[in-house]
N, C-alpha and C positions, 0 to 999 in steps of 0.2 A: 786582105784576103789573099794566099797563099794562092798558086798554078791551080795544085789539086784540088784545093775546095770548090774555087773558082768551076773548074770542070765538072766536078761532081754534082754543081748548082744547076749545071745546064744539062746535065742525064734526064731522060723518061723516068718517072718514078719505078719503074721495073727496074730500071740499070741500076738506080739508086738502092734500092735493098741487092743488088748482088754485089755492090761496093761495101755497104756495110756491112754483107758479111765476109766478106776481102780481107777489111778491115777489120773486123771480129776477131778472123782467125790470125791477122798477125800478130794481135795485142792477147788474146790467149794464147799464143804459144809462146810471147815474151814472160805472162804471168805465171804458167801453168807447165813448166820444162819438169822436168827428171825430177832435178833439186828439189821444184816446189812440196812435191809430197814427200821427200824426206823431213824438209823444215816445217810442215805442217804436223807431221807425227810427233816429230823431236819440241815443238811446241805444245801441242796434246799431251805430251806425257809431262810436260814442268806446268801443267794446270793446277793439282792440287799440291805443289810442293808448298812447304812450310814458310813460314817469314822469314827465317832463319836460308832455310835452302836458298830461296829467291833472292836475298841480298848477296849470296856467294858467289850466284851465278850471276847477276849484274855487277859487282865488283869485279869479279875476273875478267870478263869481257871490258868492263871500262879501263881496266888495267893495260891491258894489251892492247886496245882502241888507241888510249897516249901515247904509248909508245910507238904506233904505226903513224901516229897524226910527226911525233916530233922526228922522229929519223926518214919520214917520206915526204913530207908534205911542208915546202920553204917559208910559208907563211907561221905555220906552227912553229917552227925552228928556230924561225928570227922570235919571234914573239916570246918565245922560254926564253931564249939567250938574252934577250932586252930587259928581263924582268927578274932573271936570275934564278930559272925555277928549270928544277929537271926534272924529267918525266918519273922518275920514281919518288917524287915526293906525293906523287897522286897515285892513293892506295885505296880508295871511295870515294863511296857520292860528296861525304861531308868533305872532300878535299878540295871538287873541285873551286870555291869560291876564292881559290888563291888564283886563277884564274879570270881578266877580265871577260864579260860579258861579251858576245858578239851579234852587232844587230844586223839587220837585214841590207844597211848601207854603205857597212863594209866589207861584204860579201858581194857584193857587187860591184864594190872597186880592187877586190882583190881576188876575182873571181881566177884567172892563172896562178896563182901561187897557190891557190886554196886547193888542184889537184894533185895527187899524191903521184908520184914520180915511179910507182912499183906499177900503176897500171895501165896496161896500153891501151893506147888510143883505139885500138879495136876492138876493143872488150867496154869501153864507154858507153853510155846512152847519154842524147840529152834527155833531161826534163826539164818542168819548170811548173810553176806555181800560177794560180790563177790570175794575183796580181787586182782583187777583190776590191781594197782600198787606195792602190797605188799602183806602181810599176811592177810587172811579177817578177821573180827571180827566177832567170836560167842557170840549173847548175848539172854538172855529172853526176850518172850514178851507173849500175853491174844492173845486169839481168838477174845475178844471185840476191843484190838487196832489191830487187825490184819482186822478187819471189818468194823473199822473207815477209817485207810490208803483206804482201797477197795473203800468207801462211798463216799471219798471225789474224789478221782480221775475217780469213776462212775460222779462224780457231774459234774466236766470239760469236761468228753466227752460227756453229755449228752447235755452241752451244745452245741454242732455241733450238737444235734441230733440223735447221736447213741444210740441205745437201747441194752435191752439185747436181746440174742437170734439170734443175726446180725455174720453169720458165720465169720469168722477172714483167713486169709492166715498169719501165726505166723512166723516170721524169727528172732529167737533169738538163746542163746546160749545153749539151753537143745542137751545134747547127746542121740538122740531121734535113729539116723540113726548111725549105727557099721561103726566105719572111715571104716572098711574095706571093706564093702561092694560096689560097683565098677559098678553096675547097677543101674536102677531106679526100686521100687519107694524110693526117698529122702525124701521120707514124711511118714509121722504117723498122725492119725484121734486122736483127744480127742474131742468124742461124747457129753460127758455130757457139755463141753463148746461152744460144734463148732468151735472147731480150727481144721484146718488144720498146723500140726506143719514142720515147712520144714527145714530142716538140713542147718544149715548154715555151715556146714565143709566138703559141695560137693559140691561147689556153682562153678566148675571150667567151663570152657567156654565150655569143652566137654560136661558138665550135664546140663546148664544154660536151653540149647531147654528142657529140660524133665518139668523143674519147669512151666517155659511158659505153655508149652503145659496142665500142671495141674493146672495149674491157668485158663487157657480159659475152660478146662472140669465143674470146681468147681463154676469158677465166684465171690467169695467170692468177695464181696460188702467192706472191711473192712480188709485194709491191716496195722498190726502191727509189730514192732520188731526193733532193731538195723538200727540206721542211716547209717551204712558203709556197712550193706548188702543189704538194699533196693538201696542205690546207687549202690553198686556191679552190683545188678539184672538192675538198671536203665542204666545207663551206657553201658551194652549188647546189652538191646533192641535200643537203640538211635545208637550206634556203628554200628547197623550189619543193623540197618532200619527197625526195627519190630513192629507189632502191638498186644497189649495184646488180643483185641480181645472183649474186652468188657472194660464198663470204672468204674473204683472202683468209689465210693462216698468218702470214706474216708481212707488215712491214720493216722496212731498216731505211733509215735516214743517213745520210752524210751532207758534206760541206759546207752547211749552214748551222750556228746553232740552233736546237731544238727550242722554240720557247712554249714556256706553258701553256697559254693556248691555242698554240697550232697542234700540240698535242691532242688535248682534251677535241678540237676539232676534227682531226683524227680518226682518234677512238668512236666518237660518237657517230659518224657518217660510215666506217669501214667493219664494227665492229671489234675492232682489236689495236690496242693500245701501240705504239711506234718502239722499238728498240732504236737505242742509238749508240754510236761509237766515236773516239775523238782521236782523230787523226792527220796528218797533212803530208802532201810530195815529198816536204826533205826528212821525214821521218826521224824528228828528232823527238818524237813524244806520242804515247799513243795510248787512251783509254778504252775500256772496253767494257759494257752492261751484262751485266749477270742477271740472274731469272729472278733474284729479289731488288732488280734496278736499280744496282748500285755501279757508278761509273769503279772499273778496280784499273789503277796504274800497271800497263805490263812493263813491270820489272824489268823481265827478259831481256825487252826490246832495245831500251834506250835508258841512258839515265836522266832522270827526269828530274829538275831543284823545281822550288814553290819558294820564291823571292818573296818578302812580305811587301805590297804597296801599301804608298803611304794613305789611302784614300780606303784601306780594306782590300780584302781580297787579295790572291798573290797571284805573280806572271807567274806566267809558264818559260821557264829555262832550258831547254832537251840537249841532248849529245848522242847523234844516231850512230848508234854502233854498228848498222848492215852495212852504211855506204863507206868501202873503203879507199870507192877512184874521190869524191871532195867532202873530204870529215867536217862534219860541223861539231867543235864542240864550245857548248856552254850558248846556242843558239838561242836568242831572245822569239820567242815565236807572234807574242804582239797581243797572246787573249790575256784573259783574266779569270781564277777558280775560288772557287770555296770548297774549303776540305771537310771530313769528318773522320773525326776519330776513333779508334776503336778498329775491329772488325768485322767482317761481313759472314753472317750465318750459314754466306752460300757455300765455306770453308774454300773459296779462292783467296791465294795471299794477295800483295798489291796494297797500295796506300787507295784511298776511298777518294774519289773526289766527288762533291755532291751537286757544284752545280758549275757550270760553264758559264759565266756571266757575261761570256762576249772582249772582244778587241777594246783597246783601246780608244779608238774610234766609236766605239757604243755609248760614250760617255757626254751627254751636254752640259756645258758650263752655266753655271747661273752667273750674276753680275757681280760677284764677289769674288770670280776667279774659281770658286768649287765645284768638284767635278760629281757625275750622279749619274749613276750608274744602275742596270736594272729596269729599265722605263717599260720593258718590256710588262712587268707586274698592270699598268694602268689600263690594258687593255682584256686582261683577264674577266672571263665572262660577258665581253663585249660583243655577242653574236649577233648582232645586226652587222658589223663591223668585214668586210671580208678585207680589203689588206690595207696596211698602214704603215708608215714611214714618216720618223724625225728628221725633220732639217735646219742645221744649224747653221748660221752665217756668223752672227757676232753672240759674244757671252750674254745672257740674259734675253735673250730673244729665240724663239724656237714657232715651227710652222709646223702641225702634223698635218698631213696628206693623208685622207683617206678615201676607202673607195666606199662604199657605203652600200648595203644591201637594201634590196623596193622596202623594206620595215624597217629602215632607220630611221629615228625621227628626234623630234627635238628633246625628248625628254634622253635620248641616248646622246645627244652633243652635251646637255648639263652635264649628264653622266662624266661621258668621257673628262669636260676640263675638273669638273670637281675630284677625279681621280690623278689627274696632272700637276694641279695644284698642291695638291697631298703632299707629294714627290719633291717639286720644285718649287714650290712657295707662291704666295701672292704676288713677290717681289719679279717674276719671270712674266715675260708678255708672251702670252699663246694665242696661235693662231692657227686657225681650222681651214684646211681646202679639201672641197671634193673634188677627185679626180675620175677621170673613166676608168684609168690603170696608173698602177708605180710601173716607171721604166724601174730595170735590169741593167746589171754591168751586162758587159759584152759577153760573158761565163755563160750567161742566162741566173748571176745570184741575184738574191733581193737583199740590199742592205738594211737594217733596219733603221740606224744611225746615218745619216750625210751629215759630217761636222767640217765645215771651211773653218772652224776655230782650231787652231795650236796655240798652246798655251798662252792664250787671249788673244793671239791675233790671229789676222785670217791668214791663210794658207795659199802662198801661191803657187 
């Protein structure tokens, strides 16, 4: 724990909402400068450009992106000159697999060489990545591509309709509320954005009524945050037979993927189905859902390859073209998609992606060394079920964890392993724990996968 968090743990709760809005407004006016509403407009208007347009405008930028990576950035430089490749041999997306791969392990040991020499240390930001499965990554990046990422994802939701100024009910993983505090309020105001921020690591059935009850006081029109905690709160209300009290217009999900029944959980407790969007810090890849829920590639943004895996399904590859102080390109991002062909009626261009099937890490081994993916499907229409979590130790063995709602019962334990079985065969040993709660990485994410398996062995 940092000085200021530390400090900010030991405020009166009044101090504490005047800090998050402190904090509010410095992190809106890093998202939301001059720039941003030009690169929101200038993204609005390439929304319905053609296949055609949208390939021109992402090759040209990817064009000039190598050439900033190789004449600025030492690591790029040595990397072409070792390999014999010069930047004008990369003239498209289809180019760059002349190009190796960059994953996440070498970006962290080459983390100086990978900033670009044209921009000064004072125009820098750090960031860094959540660090979900493993160690995060700290990298640099500009206030203009930290304004572009904003621009384009204001672009998607504004497609629903949402504007700015649209109060928010925020359920993510900021340590807003002191674990240890043990009354309500679970929440913190950040005024400068209109969020209402609600602790997702008091979310227990004892405190659920308080959120409710600050949700029907507030009404907030425009519910955001993590998939596994809007289901948490869904899941409450549908269980015990509650009404919010008012009906949101909109939810929008981030940093988890969405699975299909946290969805349908969702929709059924709130009224209105989740949009969702696929994005990360180093913005090398970014989808976005249309009003006929198709995830569409922005082009624009990044160039994005679809590697085929050898098990189905393809990684995700990205090359962010905003960040120009530590370029990544040809960034292994770690998930997994499935595409669909054709196009989308909602006449956005963009490649389709249909389903986000999760990291790497999503995946349990059976005893034969094969990997299986999707597990998420076995718990489909399992609403006795409120939350759930695979854990894997060795191949062929798996433990699911779950938390079980007062109408779970055995004919719902058959259920669940005959649906397990399905998946992973007779051959897999499953074993069932009730828990009171899944722990959280320290983000406040839920994983749905814990694999100590690498490729058969355990992971140290």
């Amino acid at each position: 724990m940092n000085a200021r968090e530390n400090i900010y743990l030991q405020l009166p709760i009044r101090l504490q909402n005047i800090a998050c809005s402190f904090e509010g407004l410095r992190i809106h006016r890093i998202r939301y400068g001059r720039e941003f509403w030009r690169l929101l407009q200038e993204a609005e208007d390439r929304t319905f450009f053609s296949s055609e347009k949208i390939k021109e405008v992402r090759d040209n930028r990817l064009r000039s992106f190598v050439n900033h990576c190789y004449y600025t950035v030492p690591f790029y430089k040595k990397l072409f000159d070792d390999i014999g490749l010069k930047p004008e041999y990369i003239q498209c997306l289809e180019d760059l697999h002349k190009l190796p791969i960059l994953t996440k392990s070498v970006v962290q040991d080459n983390v100086k060489d990978l900033v670009s020499n044209t921009i000064p240390k004072s125009e820098r930001i750090t960031a860094h990545t959540s660090g979900t499965t493993g160690g995060g990554l700290r990298f640099a990046t500009t206030q203009r591509s930290v304004q572009e990422q904003w621009a384009i994802w204001w672009r998607y939701r504004r497609w629903h309709g949402l504007q700015f100024g649209t109060w928010c009910g925020y359920f993510g993983g900021r340590s807003v509320v002191p674990i240890t505090q043990n009354s309500p309020p679970f929440w913190r105001y950040n005024l400068p954005s209109k969020q209402i921020l609600f602790s997702g690591y008091h979310m227990s059935p004892e405190n659920l009524p308080y959120y409710i009850s600050e949700l029907r006081r507030k009404q907030p029109l425009w519910l955001h945050g993590y998939p596994s905690l809007l289901a948490l709160l869904a899941s409450y209300i549908l269980e015990n037979k509650l009404e919010l009290g008012y009906r949101a217009r909109w939810i929008t999900i981030g940093a988890e993927n969405l699975l299909p029944q946290q969805s349908d959980l969702i929709e059924h407790a709130f009224g209105v189905r989740p949009h969702q969007h696929y994005g990360m810090a180093e913005a090398v890849a970014n989808f976005s859902e249309c009003d006929h829920r198709n995830l569409h590639v922005d082009e624009d943004f990044a160039a994005v390859e679809f590697v085929p895996n050898s098990g189905g399904g393809y990684r995700v590859i990205g090359t962010n073209f905003s960040n120009l102080a530590m370029p990544l390109l040809r960034y292994d991002v770690g998930d997994t998609v499935t595409l669909q062909n054709g196009t989308c009626a909602c006449g956005r261009p963009g490649r389709i992606v249909s389903g986000v099937d999760g990291r790497a890490e999503d995946y349990v081994i059976l005893k034969n060394g094969a990997k299986v993916g999707r597990m998420d499907h076995i718990f489909k229409d399992m609403v006795h079920i409120r939350e759930a979590q695979i854990v894997q130790k060795y191949p062929g063995e798996m433990t699911i964890n779950i938390v079980p709602g007062h109408k779970y019962s055995d004919s719902d334990n058959v259920r669940l392993l005959e649906e397990t079985f399905k998946r992973v065969g007779k051959d897999m040993t499953v074993k069932i724990e009730y828990v009171e709660k899944i722990a959280r990485s320290k983000t406040g994410k839920l994983r749905f996968v814990v694999s100590e398996v690498a490729d058969g062995k355990l992971q140290k």
